[in-house]
C-alpha positions as semicolon CSV with decimal commas, in nm:
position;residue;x (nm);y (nm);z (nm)
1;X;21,319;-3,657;7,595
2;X;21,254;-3,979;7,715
3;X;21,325;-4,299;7,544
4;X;20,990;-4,451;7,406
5;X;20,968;-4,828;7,439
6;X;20,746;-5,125;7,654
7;X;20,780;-4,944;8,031
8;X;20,976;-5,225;8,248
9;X;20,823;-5,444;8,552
10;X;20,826;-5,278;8,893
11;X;21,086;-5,426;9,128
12;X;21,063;-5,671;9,304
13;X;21,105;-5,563;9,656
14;X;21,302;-5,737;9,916
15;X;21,526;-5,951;9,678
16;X;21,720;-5,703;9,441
17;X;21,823;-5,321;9,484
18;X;21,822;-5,078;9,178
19;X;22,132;-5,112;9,096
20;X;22,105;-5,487;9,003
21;X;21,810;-5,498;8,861
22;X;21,940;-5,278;8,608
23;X;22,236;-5,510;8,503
24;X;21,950;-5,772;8,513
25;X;21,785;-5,855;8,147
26;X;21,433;-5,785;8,069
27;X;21,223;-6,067;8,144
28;X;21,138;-6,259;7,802
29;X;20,736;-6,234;7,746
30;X;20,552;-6,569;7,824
31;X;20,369;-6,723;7,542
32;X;19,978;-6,677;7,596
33;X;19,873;-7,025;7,807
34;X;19,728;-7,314;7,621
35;X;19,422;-7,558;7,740
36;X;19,708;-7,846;7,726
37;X;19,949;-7,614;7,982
38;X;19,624;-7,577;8,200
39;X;19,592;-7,900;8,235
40;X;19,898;-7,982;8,297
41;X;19,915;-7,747;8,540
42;X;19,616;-7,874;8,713
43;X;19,741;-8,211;8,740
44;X;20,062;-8,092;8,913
45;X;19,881;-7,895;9,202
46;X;19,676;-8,203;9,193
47;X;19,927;-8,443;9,246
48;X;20,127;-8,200;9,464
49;X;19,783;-8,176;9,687
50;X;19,797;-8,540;9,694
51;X;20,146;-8,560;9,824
52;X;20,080;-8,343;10,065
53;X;19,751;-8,526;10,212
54;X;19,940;-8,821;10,211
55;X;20,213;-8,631;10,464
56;X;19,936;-8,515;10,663
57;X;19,797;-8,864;10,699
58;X;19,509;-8,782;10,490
59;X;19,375;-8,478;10,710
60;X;19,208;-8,252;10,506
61;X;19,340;-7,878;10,574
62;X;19,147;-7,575;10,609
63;X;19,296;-7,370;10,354
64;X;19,228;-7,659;10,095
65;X;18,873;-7,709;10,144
66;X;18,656;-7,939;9,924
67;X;18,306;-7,989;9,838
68;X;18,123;-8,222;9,995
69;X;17,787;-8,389;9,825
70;X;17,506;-8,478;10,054
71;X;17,238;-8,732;9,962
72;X;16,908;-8,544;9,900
73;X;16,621;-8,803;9,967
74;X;16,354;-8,833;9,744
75;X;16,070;-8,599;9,755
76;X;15,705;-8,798;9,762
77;X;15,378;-8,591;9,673
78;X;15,106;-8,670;9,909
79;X;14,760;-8,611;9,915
80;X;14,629;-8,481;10,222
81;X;14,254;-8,391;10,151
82;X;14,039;-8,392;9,826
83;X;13,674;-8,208;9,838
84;X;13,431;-8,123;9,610
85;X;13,076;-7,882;9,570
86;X;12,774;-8,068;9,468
87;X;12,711;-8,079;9,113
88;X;12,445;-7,859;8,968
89;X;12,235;-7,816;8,674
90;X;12,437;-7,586;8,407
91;X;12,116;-7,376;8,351
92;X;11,979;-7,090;8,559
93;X;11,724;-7,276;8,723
94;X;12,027;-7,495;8,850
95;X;12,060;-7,498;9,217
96;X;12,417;-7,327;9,203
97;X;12,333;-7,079;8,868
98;X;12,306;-6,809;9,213
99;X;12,647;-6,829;9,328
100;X;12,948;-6,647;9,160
101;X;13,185;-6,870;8,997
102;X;13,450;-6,720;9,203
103;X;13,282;-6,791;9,514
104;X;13,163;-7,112;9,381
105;X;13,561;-7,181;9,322
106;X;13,632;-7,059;9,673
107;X;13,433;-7,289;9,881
108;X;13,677;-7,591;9,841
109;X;13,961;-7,403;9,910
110;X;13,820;-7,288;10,234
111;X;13,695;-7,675;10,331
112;X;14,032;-7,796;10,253
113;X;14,167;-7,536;10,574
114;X;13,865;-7,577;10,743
115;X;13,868;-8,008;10,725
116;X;14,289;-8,034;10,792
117;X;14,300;-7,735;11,018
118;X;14,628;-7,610;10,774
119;X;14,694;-7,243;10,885
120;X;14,598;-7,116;10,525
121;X;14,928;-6,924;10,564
122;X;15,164;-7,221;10,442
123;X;14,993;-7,258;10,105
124;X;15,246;-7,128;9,821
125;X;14,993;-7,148;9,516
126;X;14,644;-7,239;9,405
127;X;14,674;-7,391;9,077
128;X;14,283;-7,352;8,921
129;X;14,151;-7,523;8,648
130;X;13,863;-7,367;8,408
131;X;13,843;-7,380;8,037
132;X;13,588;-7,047;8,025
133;X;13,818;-6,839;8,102
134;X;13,632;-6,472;8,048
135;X;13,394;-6,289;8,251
136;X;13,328;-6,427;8,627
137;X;13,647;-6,687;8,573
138;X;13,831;-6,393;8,347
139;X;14,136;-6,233;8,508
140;X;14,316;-6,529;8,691
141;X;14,038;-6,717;8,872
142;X;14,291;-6,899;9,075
143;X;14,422;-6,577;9,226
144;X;14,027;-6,442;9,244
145;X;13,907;-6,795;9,436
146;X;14,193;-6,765;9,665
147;X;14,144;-6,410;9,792
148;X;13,767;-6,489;9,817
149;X;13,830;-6,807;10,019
150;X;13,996;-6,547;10,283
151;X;14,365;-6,711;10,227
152;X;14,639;-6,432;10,312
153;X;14,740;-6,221;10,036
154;X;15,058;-6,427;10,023
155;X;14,905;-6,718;9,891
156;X;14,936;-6,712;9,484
157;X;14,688;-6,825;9,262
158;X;14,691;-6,913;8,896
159;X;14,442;-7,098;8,598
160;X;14,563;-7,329;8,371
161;X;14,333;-7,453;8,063
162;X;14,398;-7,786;7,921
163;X;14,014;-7,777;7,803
164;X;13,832;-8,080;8,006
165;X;14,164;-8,205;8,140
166;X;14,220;-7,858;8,312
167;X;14,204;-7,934;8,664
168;X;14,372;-8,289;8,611
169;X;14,652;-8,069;8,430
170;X;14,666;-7,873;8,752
171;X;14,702;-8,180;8,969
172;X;15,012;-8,324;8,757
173;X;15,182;-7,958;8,797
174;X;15,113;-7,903;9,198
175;X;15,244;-8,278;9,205
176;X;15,521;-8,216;9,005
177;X;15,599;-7,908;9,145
178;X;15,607;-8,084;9,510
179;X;15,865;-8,369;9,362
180;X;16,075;-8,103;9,200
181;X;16,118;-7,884;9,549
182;X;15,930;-7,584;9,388
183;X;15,696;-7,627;9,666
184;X;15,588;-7,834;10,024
185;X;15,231;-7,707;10,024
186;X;15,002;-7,658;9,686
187;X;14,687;-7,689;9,612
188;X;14,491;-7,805;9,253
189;X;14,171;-7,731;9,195
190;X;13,890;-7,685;8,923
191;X;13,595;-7,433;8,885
192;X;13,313;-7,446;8,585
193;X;13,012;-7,245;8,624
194;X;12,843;-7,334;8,315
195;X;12,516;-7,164;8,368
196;X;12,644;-6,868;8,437
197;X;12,939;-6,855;8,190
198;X;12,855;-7,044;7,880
199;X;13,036;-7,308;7,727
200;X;13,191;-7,193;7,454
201;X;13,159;-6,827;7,588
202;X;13,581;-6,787;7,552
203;X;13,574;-6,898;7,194
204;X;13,339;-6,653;7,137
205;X;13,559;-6,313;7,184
206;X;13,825;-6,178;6,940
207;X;13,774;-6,420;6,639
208;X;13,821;-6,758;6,563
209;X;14,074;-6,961;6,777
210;X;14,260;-7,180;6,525
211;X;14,361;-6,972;6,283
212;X;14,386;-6,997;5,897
213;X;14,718;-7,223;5,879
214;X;14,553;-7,493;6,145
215;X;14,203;-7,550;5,997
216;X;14,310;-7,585;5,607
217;X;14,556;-7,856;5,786
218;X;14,224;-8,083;5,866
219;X;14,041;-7,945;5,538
220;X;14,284;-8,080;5,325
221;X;14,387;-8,384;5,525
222;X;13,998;-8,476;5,576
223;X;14,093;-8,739;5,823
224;X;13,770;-9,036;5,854
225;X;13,611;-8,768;5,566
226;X;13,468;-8,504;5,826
227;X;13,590;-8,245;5,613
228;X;13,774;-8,075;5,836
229;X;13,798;-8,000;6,223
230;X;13,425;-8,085;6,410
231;X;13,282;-8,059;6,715
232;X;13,304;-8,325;7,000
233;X;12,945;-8,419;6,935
234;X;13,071;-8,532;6,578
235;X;13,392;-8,688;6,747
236;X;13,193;-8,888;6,918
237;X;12,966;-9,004;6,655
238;X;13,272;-9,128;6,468
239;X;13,453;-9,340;6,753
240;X;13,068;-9,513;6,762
241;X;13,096;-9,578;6,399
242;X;13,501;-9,689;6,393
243;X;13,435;-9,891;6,710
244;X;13,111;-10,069;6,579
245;X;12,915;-9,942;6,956
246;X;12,562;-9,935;6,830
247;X;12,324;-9,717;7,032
248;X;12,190;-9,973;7,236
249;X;12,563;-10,070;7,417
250;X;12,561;-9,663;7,466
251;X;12,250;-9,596;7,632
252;X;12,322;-9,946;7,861
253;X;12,646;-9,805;7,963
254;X;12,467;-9,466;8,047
255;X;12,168;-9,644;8,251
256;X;12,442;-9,820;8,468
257;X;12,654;-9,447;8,515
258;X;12,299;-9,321;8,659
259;X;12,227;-9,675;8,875
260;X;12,575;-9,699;9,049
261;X;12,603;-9,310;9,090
262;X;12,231;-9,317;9,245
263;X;12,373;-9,634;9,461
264;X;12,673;-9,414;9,573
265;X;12,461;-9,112;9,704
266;X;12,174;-9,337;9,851
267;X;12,490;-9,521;10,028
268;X;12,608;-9,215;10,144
269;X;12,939;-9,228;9,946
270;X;12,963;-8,913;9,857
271;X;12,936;-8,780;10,187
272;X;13,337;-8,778;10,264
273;X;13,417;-8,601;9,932
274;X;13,189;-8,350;9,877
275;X;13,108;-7,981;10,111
276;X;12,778;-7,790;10,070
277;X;12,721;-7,478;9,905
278;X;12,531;-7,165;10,111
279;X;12,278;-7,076;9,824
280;X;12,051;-6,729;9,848
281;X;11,780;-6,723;9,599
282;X;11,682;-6,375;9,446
283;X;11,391;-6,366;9,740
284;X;11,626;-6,372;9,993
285;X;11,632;-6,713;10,109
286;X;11,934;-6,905;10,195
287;X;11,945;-7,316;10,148
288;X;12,279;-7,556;10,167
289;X;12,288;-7,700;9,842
290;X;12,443;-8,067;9,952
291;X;12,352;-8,329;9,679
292;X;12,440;-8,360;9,320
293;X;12,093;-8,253;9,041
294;X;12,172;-8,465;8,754
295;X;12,159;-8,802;8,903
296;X;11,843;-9,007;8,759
297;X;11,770;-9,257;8,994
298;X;11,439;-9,370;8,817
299;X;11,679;-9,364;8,432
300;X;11,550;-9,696;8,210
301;X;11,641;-9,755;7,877
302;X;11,289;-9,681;7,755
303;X;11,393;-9,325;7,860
304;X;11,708;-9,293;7,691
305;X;11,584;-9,472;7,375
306;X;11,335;-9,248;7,293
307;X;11,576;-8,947;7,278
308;X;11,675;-8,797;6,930
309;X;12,026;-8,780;6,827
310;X;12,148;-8,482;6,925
311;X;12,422;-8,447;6,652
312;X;12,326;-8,616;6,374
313;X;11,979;-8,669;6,226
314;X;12,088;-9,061;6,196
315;X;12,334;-9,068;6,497
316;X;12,406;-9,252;6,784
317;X;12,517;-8,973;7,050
318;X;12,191;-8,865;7,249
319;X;12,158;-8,567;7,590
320;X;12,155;-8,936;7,738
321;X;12,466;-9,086;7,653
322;X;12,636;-8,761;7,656
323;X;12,796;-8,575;7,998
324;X;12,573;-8,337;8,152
325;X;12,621;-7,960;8,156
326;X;12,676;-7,884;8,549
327;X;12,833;-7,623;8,781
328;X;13,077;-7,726;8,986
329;X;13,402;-7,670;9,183
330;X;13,701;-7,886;9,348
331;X;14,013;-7,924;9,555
332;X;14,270;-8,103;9,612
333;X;14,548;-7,977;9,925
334;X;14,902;-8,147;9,787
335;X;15,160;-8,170;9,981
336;X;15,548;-8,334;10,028
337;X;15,550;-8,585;10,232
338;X;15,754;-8,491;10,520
339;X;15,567;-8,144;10,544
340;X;15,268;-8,326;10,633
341;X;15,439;-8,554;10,856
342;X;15,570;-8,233;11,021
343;X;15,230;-8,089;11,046
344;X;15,087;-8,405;11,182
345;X;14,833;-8,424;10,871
346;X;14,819;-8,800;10,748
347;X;14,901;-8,829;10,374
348;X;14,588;-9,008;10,233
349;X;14,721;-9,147;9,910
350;X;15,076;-9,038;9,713
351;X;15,145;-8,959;9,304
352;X;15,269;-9,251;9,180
353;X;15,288;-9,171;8,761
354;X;15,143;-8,883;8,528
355;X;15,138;-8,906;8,169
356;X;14,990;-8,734;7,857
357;X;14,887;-8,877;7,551
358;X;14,767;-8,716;7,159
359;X;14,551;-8,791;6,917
360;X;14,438;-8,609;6,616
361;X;14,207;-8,321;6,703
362;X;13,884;-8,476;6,462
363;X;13,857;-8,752;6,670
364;X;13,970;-8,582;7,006
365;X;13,822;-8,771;7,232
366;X;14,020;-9,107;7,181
367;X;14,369;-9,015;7,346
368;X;14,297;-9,139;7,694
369;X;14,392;-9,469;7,480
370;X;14,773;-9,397;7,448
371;X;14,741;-9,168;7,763
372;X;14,659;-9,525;7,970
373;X;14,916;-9,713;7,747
374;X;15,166;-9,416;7,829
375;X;15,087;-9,401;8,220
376;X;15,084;-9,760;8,252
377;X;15,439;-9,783;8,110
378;X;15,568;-9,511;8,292
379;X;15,440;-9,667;8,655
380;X;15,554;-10,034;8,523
381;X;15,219;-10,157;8,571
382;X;14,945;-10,311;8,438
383;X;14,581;-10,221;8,423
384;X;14,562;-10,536;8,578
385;X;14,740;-10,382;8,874
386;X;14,447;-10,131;8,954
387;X;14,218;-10,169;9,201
388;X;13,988;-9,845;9,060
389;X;13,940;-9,610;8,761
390;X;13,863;-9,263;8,669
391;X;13,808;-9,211;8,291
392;X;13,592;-8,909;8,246
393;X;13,201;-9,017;8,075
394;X;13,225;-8,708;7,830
395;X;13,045;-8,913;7,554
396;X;12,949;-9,297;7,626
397;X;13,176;-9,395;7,351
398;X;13,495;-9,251;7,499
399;X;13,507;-9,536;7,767
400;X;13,351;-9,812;7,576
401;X;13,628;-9,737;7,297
402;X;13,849;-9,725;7,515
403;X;13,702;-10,076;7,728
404;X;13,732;-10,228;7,378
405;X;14,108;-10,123;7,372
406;X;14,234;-10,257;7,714
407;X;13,933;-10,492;7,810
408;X;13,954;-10,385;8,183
409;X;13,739;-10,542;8,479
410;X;13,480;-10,288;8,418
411;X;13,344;-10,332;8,783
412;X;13,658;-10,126;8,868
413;X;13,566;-9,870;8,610
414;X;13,374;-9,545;8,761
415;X;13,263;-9,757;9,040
416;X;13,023;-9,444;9,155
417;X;12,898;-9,347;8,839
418;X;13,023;-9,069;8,586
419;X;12,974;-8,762;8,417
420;X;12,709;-8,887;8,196
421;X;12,465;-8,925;8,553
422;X;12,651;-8,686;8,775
423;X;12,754;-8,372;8,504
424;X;13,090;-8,232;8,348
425;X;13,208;-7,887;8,484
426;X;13,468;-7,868;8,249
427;X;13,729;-7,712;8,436
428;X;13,619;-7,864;8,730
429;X;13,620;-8,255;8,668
430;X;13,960;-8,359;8,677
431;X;13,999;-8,305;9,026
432;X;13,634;-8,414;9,096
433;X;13,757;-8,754;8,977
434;X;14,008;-8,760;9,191
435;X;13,803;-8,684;9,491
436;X;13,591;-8,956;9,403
437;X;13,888;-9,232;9,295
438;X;14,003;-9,148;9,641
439;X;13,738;-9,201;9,849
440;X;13,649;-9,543;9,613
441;X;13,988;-9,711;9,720
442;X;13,932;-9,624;10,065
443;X;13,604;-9,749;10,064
444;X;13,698;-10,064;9,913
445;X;14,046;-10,101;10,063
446;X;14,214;-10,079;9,720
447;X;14,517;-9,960;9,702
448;X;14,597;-9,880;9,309
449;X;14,386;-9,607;9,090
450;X;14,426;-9,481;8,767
451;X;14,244;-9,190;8,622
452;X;14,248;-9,046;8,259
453;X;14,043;-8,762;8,086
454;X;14,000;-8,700;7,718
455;X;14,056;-8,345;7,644
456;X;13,970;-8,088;7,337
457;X;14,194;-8,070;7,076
458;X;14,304;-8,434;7,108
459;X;14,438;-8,458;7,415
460;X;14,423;-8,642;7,768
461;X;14,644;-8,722;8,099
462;X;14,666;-8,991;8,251
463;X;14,807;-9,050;8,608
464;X;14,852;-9,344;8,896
465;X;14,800;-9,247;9,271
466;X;14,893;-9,501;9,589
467;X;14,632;-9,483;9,840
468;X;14,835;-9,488;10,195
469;X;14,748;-9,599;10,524
C-alpha cells in the first residue's frame, strides 16, 4: 500500500536526474506573502528596471513597455442653431390648438437640419422637455418628436420634467453631456401644448403626487402661515407681500413685457429665432402660423388695472401680471466644438456655467435668487459682467423680487419682452429663452447672457452662455 503523505514537487527537468533528487530534501513550505514582502519586492524589480535603463542609455525596451498619458484637450459645448414655433393661445381657438403636440414638438427639430444642413444622421439624442407628460406628450415625447421630425431611427430621444425649468434642464444635460464626451452632436428642446393637454392634466391620474409624509411636512411647518403647500398663484401673492411690490409696480412691469415684446416683432426680431407652423383647420384649410397671439401691442395700465385678482379676493396677482397659457415648441442643436468645426457649421455662442438653486416649495418661485448667486459664482462673474438676461415672467413678482435682490441694469433684463406678453409653454420655455437671449446678444453685439427660470416645487437653473464670433 502506498505511503500516505503531501505528494512531492515534480522534477525539475534539465538540472537533476532521479536519483539525486531523491537524496535531495523536501523543499521547506514558503510562508504565505505579506503586503510588506510585495512591496519590497516591487521596489527591487523597480530598481533592478532602473539599472538596467540606465545600461541601455535610457532606451526603453519592448518587452518592458509603459504607459504613456496623452493630454486630452478640453471639450467646449457650442451652440450651433436655436429655433423656436410661434407662440399660441393655450385654448382651442388658439392658432396651434390643431396641431398634435408631437408634431408641434417635431417642427424645430426638423428646422434645426433643415437651417444647418446637419445630415440628421449624426444626432445621438433629443433631450425634450414637457412637464404634461400623459396623453399626446405621454410615452417619451422626445423619442415620439424625433421619429415624427423624419430623423433615422438611430437617433434617440428622451423627456425630462423639471416642471417650468424642463427644457432649460435639458439644455444643461445635452451641454454637459457634450463636455463630458458622452456625445459630439445633441440636441435640447421643449414642447407644451397646453390647449390640447391641460395644465395640470399629469397631476390629475393615479392620485395625489406628494404623498402623505411630504404635505404634513408644510402643514405642520406652516412656513409665511399658508398652511401648508399652495399653488403658484398663492406663491406669488406672498413674494408681493414679503417684497412690499404693490400692484401698481406689477402691472408697470407687465405693460413694458407687452411694449418691448410688441417692439421686437414690429422690428422684426423675432424673425431669426422663430420657424412657422403648417396649420389645417377642421375645414380643410391650411395657413403658416408665423407670429406669436399673446402679444398686446395696444396693453395700458387702464387695462390691466381693471382686472380682478385672480387668486385672492384682495390680491395683487392678476391674468395680467401673470404668464400666459400658450402652445409652443423649441430647439436647440448642441454640439462640441471641434465637431462643428469639422462639419464647417460656425458655433454661435458656447456654455460657459450652469447652476441650480432651492428654495422652499410654498414660496417656489423665489430660487432663481440663489440660482443667479450660484451661477454667478460658479462662472466668476458678476451680473455686472452681462450684457443680457433671461429670467422667465411666470408671475411679475418673480423678476421684480428678484430685481430687488441683485439691482441689475434692467434695460438688459428680457430686452424682447417675456412670458407675461409672449406666453409660458411650460415645457417649452427654457429653451425659448435661449433662442431669444441668443439672438439679443447678437443683435446688440453683447457678448455675456445669463438666463434663469423659477421652477415648481422650489426650484430653478441658472446658466452663462459666450456668444462667439
Amino acid at each position: 500500500m502506498p505511503a500516505t503523505g503531501p505528494a512531492r514537487p515534480a522534477p525539475l527537468r534539465g538540472r537533476f536526474s532521479a536519483a539525486e533528487m531523491g537524496r535531495h530534501p523536501q523543499p521547506v513550505p514558503l510562508p504565505p506573502p505579506t503586503l510588506a514582502g510585495e512591496l519590497a519586492a516591487a521596489g527591487s524589480l523597480c530598481q533592478h528596471h532602473d539599472s538596467f535603463m540606465n545600461e541601455r542609455g535610457g532606451q526603453e525596451t519592448s518587452h518592458l513597455p509603459t504607459a504613456r498619458r496623452e493630454e486630452t484637450p478640453m471639450r467646449e459645448a457650442v451652440i450651433v442653431d436655436a429655433v423656436r414655433t410661434p407662440l399660441g393661445r393655450g385654448k382651442q381657438t388658439g392658432g396651434l390648438f390643431p396641431v398634435h403636440a408631437v408634431d408641434l414638438a417635431a417642427r424645430p427639430l426638423r428646422a434645426l437640419v433643415e437651417r444647418t444642413g446637419l445630415d440628421p444622421g449624426e444626432v445621438e439624442d433629443v433631450i425634450m422637455g414637457c412637464v404634461s407628460q400623459v396623453g399626446e406628450q405621454g410615452v417619451n415625447v422626445g423619442r415620439n418628436a424625433a421619429l415624427a421630425a423624419g430623423f433615422p431611427e438611430s437617433v434617440c430621444g428622451t423627456s425630462v420634467d423639471r416642471q417650468c425649468g424642463s427644457s432649460q434642464q435639458a439644455l444643461h444635460f445635452a451641454a454637459q453631456g457634450v463636455i463630458a464626451g458622452a456625445y459630439d452632436v445633441v440636441i435640447a428642446a421643449g414642447v407644451e401644448s397646453m390647449s390640447r393637454v391641460p395644465m395640470g392634466m399629469s397631476a390629475a391620474v393615479g392620485g395625489q403626487p406628494f404623498g402623505p409624509t411630504m404635505v404634513r411636512r408644510y402643514v405642520d411647518e406652516n412656513p409665511y402661515g399658508a398652511g401648508g403647500l399652495v399653488q403658484q398663484g398663492i406663491s406669488a401673492e406672498i413674494i408681493a407681500d414679503r417684497w412690499r411690490l404693490p400692484r401698481e409696480a406689477l402691472d408697470t412691469f407687465s405693460l413694458g413685457s407687452h411694449q418691448k415684446a410688441s417692439k421686437a416683432a414690429r422690428s422684426g426680431w423675432f424673425a431669426n429665432e422663430m420657424v412657422p407652423v403648417d396649420v389645417r383647420r377642421e375645414d380643410g384649410t391650411r395657413e403658416a402660423m408665423a407670429t406669436d397671439e399673446g402679444v398686446r401691442g395696444d396693453a395700458s395700465l387702464e387695462r390691466l388695472a381693471a382686472l380682478k385678482p385672480a387668486f385672492k379676493s384682495d390680491g395683487v396677482i392678476t391674468a395680467g401680471n401673470s404668464s400666459q397659457i400658450t402652445d409652443g415648441a423649441s430647439a436647440v442643436l448642441v454640439m462640441e466644438k471641434s465637431k462643428a468645426l469639422a462639419l464647417g457649421l460656425r458655433p454661435r455662442a458656447r456654455f460657459h456655467a450652469f447652476a441650480l438653486g432651492g428654495v422652499d416649495p410654498v414660496i417656489m418661485l423665489t430660487a432663481p435668487i440663489p440660482a443667479t448667486r450660484n451661477v454667478l459664482a460658479r462662472a466668476k462673474m458678476s451680473l455686472r459682467d452681462m450684457d443680457a438676461i433671461e429670467i422667465n415672467e411666470a408671475f411679475a413678482p418673480v423678476v421684480l423680487a428678484w430685481q430687488r435682490e441683485f439691482d441689475p441694469d434692467m434695460d438688459k433684463v428680457n430686452v424682447h419682452g417675456g412670458a407675461i406678453a409672449l406666453g409660458h409653454p411650460l415645457g417649452c420655455s427654457g429653451a425659448r429663452l435661449l433662442t431669444t437671449l441668443l439672438n439679443v446678444l447678437e443683435r446688440t453685439g453683447g457678448r455675456w447672457g445669463l438666463q434663469t427660470m423659477c421652477e415648481g416645487g422650489g426650484m430653478a437653473n441658472a446658466m452663462v452662455i459666450e456668444r462667439l464670433g
